[in-house]
N, C-alpha and C positions, 0 to 999 in steps of 0.2 A: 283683309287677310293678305298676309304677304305670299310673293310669288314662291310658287315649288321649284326647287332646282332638280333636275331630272340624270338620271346616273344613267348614261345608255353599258349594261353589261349583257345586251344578248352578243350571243353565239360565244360565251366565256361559260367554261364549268367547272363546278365546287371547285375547292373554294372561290375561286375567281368574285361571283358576285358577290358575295358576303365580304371578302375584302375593299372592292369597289368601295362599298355602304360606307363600312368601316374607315375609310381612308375622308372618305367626305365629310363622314360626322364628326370626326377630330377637327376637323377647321369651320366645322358651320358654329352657330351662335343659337343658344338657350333658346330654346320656341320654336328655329327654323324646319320646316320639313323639306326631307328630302324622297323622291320618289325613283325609287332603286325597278330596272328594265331587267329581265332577265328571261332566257328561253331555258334554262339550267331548272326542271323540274324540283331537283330538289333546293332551291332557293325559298321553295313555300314552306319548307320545313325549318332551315336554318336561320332565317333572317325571324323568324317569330319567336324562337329558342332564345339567340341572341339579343332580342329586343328586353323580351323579359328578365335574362341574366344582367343587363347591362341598366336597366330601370330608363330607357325609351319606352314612349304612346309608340303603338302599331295602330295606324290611324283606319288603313284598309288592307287586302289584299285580294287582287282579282287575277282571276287569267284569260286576257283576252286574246281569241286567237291560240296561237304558239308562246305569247307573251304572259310573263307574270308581271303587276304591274305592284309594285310594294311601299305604301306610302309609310316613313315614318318620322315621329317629329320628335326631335331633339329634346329631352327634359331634364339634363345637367350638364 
């Protein structure tokens, strides 16, 4: 399994982390996951919206803590 590259966007809110995502996933490569950080509660709504507008895997989504932690893997 290749390594997760990890987006740290706590203490950034809307859009803040979903353009984070966004900005990384344009330069990662077909397969890669990226695991997007965020304290922005509504990240757990939009980054899943987006995933599936966009036809990205949403691999998981937890909130540990104050933290969402939002893995997803690139599939075009």
């Amino acid at each position: 399994m290749s390594d997760v590259k990890v987006i740290d966007a706590c203490n950034t809110y809307c859009p803040g982390p979903l353009m984070e995502l966004i900005t990384y996933m344009k330069q990662a490569k077909v397969g890669e996951t990226l695991e997007l950080l965020s304290t922005d509660n509504g990240t757990a709504v939009d980054v899943p919206e987006w995933v599936n507008k966009i036809g990205h895997e949403l691999i998981s989504s937890e909130q540990v803590n104050d933290v969402w932690h939002i893995q997803v893997k690139k599939m075009k």
